[in-house]
N, C-alpha and C positions, 0 to 999 in steps of 0.2 A: 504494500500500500504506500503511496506517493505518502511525502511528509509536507504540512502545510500549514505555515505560520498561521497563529493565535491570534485574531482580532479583537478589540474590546468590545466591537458593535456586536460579535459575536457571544459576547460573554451573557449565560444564566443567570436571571434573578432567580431568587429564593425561592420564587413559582415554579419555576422548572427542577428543584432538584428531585431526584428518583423518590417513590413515596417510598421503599425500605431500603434504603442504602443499607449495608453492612459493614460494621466493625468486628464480626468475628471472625476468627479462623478456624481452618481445618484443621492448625498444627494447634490448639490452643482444646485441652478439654473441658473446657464451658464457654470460654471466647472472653472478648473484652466487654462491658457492659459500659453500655453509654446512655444515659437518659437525661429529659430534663434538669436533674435535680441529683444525680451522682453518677460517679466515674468509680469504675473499679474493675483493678487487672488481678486475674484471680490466681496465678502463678505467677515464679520468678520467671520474665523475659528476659532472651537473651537476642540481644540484637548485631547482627551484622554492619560493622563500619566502614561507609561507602562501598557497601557489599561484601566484597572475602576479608576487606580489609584497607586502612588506608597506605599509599604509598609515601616511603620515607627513602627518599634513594640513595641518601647515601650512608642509609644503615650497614653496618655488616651481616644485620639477620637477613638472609636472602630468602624470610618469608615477606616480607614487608616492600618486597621489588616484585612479587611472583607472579602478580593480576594487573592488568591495568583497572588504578578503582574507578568507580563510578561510572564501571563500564556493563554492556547488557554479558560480558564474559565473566565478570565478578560479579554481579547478580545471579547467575544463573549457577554458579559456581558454589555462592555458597546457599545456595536453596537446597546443597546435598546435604547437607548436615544440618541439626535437630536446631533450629532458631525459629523466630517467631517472625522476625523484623529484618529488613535491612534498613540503613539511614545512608540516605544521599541527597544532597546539595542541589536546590533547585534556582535557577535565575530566569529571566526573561530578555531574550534579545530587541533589538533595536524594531524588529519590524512583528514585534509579540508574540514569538514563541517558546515556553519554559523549554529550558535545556538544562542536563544535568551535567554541573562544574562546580569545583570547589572552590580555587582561587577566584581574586577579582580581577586577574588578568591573564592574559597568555600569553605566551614568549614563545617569537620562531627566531630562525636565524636566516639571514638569507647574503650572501657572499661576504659574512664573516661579522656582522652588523648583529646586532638582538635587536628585537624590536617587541614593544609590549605592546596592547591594546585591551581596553575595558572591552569582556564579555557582552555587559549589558550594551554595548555600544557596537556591535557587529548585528550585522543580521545572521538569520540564520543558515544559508547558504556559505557563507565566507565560517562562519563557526567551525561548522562541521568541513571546512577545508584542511585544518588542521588536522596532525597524524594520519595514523592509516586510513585509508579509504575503503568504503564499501565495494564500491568495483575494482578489480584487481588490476586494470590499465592503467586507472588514476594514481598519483604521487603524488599523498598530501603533504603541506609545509610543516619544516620542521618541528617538531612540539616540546618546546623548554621548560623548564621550572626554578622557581629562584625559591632557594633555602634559606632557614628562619635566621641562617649567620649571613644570608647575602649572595652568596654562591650561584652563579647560573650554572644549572646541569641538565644532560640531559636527560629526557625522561623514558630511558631505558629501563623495562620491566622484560621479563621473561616473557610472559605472553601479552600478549599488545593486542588495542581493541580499537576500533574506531570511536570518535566521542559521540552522543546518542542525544536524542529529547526525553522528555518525559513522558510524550506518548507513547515511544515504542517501548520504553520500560512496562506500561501498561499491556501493550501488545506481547511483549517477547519474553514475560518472566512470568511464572504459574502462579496465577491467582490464588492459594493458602496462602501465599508469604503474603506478609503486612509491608506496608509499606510508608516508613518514618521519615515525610518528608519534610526537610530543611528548605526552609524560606530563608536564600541568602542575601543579606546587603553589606554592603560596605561598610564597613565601623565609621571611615571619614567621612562621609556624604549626610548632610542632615535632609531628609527627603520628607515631602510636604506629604499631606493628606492623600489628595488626587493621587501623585505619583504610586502611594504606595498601594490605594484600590484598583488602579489601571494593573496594575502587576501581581497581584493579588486575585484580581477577575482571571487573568487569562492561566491563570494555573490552577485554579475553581473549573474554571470553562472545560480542562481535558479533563481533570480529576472526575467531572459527575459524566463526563460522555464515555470513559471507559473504564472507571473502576469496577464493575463487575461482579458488586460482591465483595472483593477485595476488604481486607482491613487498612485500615488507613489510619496514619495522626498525624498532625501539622506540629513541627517547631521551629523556633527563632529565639535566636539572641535579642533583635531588635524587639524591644517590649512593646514597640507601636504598633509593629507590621503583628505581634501574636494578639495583641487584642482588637485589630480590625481583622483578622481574619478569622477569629470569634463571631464579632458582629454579622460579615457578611455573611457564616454561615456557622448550623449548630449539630450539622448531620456528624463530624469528625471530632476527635478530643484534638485538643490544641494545648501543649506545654511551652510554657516559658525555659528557653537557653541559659543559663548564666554559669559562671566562672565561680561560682561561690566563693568571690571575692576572693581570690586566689592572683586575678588580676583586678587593676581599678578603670576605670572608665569616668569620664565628664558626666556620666547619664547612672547618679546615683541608682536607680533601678536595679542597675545591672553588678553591682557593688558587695551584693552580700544576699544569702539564702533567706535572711529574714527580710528583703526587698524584694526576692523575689516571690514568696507569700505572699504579701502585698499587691501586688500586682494581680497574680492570679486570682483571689480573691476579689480585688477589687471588677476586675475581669471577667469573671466567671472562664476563668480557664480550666483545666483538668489537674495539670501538673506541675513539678517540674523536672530537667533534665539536669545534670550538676556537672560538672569536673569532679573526680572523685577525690580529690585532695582536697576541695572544699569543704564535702561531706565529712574527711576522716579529722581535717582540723577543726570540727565543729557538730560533731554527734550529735551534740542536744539538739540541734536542729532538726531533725529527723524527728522525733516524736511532737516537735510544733507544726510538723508538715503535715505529719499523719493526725493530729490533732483538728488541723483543719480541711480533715475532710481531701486530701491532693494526695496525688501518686507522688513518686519520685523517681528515677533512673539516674544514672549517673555514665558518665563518661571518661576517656580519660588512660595514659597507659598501663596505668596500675591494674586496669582491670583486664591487663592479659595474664594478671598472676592471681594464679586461679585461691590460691591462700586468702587473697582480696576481695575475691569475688565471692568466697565461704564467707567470710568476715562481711559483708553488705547483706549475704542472705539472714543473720542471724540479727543484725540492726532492725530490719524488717523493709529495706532495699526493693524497691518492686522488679527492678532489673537492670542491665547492665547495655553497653555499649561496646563491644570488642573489637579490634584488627585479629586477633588470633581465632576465626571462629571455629575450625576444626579443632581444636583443642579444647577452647573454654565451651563450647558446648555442648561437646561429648563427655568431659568433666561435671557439665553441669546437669544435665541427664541425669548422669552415674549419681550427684548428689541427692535429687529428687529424689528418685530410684528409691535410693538407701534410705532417706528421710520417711518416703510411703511406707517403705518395709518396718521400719520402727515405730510406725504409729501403726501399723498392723501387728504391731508384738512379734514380727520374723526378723529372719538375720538377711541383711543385706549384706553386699558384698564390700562397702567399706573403701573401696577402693579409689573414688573420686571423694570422698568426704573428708577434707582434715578434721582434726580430732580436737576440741577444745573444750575443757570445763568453765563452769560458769567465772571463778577464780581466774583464767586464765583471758578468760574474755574480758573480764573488767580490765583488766591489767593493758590487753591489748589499748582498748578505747583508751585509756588514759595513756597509751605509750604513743600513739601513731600519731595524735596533733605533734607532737613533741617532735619525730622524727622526719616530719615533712615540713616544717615550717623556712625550709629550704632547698 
C-alpha cells in the first residue's frame, strides 16, 4: 500500500473515533483496563525500547548495535519474546505525516560535509531518503548520529532497516503487541497551542484509522503536548514522561515525581513513566503515586539489570522499559512464573527470581538513593 502524508483537514473529531476501540491484549491475561474514572494494569509490563532495543553505537555490548531501532525489523523482532509493549518515538513531518525517529535531527554526509536537518522540517519523501531503501536499486543518503559526548558516527548496526511511518508500524507488526507511543518534541522549541493540536491530530488521524484493536498508550515529556492529547481524546491512557528530576528543566513540571503527580492529576492523565534512578532516589514517591490513584513505569539502563527490575517488582512498579528485551523478559516471565507458583503453595523453579528478605529489602531502598546520587 502506497504511503500518504497526514492532512489536518483530514484529521477525526471525537465523532469519528471507533465506538470500542481496545486497550487490551492478547499477550496480557485480563488486559489493561481503561475507563472513565480508572486506569489499571493488572500485571508487571515489560516493554520493549524502540523495539528490541535502543541503539548506542558506540557501546562495546554488541547487543545495543544488533537492530536498527525504531525500525519495522526491531518491532517485529522483539514481538518474539514475552513483552506487552514496544515504545517508539513519534514526530510529524513538514507536509503531516507521523514518522517514527528519535533524535531531532538527522545527519548525512555527502562529499565529506555533515549536514543536519530538523525531522519535523522534511517532508516525508526526502525523510525516508535517508538509509537503506525499500527498493533494492535505490541508494539512500548516508544516515549519521551524533553522540551524547558530541561524536559524529556512523550509524552502523548489524542488521539495518529502512526508516518507516507510523502507519506501516500499524500495518506491519501483529496487533497483540501494544503499542507505547512517544509524542516527540524538542526540549528547545516552546511550541504554541495550534502547533501542538495540528500535530497531535495527525497522529490521532492514523492511530483511530488502523489501530485495530491494538492496545495503545500515549507519552510525553512535554507536559503540554500529554495533557492536550488527553483533551483531544479519552479512548487511550496517556502518561506523563519525566526524568524524576534526575535532570532539571526551565519547565518546573518536569523537575520532580511529585510535579509530575501534579500534572496528571490535574490532567486526568493515567500515569507516569520515570527514569529509574528517579524512582530509586526517591521510593517514597511511589506509594504517593499509587496513592493517587496513577500507574507508574519506569525507564532507564538500570532496568537491563534484571536484580533492578526484581527490586521495582517488589516496590509495586507496574513495569518496566528495557533495551535488553530477550533477557529481561524471559527473566521476567520466569519471575511471575515462580511468584504464581508460591501463591499457589508449589515450588517454582526459582531461577529468574532473586532472592530477598524483607531485612534485606529495607536495607536495599535505603542503600540505592545513596548509590546513585551520581
Amino acid at each position: 500500500m502506497a504511503l500518504k502524508a497526514i492532512h489536518v483537514s483530514d484529521v477525526p473529531t471525537l465523532d469519528h473515533v471507533p465506538q470500542n476501540p481496545s486497550v487490551y491484549s492478547a499477550r496480557f491475561s485480563k488486559g489493561v483496563e481503561l475507563k472513565s474514572s480508572s486506569f489499571k494494569i493488572p500485571k508487571f509490563l515489560v516493554v520493549g525500547h524502540r523495539g528490541h532495543g535502543m541503539n548506542i553505537l558506540h557501546s562495546s555490548d554488541a547487543r545495543m548495535r544488533a537492530i536498527k531501532e525504531n525500525s519495522i525489523t526491531s518491532f517485529i523482532a522483539a514481538a518474539k519474546f514475552p513483552i506487552d509493549y514496544i515504545e517508539f518515538d513519534v514526530q510529524v513531518t513538514k507536509d503531516g505525516c507521523p514518522v517514527i525517529f528519535h533524535d531531532d535531527y538527522i545527519l548525512s554526509e555527502d562529499n565529506g560535509t555533515v549536514f543536519e536537518k530538523r525531522v519535523t522540517e522534511l517532508c516525508l519523501s526526502e525523510f525516508l531518503s535517508y538509509g537503506p531503501q525499500k527498493e533494492p536499486e535505490k541508494k539512500g543518503k548516508s544516515l549519521l548520529r551524533k553522540a551524547k559526548d558530541g561524536r559524529i558516527l556512523k550509524w552502523d548496526v548489524e542488521t539495518d532497516d529502512s526508516l518507516c511511518t507510523l502507519q506501516e508500524a500499524f500495518q506491519k507488526v501483529e496487533t497483540s503487541l501494544g503499542f507505547n507511543i512517544e509524542l516527540k518534541f524538542d526540549d528547545n522549541i516552546v511550541y504554541g497551542e495550534d502547533h501542538l493540536t495540528r500535530v497531535l491530530q495527525a497522529v490521532l488521524q492514523v492511530v483511530f484509522e488502523f489501530a485495530q484493536g491494538r492496545p495503545i498508550m500515549f507519552s510525553s515529556f512535554h507536559p503540554d503536548a500529554a495533557l492536550l492529547v488527553r483533551k483531544l481524546q479519552d479512548t487511550y491512557p496517556v502518561f506523563f514522561l519525566t526524568d524524576g528530576g534526575t535532570e532539571l528543566y526551565y519547565d518546573v513540571r518536569r523537575n520532580s515525581l511529585e510535579e509530575a503527580i501534579k500534572v496528571c492529576l490535574e490532567g486526568g492523565l493515567e500515569g507516569i513513566v520515570s527514569e529509574v534512578k528517579g524512582v530509586f532516589r526517591n521510593p517514597g514517591a511511589v506509594n504517593k503515586i499509587k496513592e493517587s490513584k496513577l500507574s507508574i513505569l519506569t525507564y532507564g539502563k538500570l532496568n537491563n539489570v534484571m536484580e533492578a527490575v526484581y527490586l521495582q517488582h517488589l516496590m509495586g512498579i507496574d513495569g518496566v522499559i528495557v533495551d535488553l528485551v530477550k533477557e529481561i523478559s524471559e527473566q521476567v516471565s520466569g519471575m511471575i512464573k515462580s511468584s504464581a507458583c508460591e501463591a499457589a503453595g508449589e515450588e517454582g523453579e526459582g531461577k529468574s527470581k532473586p532472592q530477598f528478605s524483607q531485612k534485606e529489602l529495607a536495607f536495599l531502598l535505603k542503600l540505592i538513593p545513596e548509590l546513585i546520587q551520581h
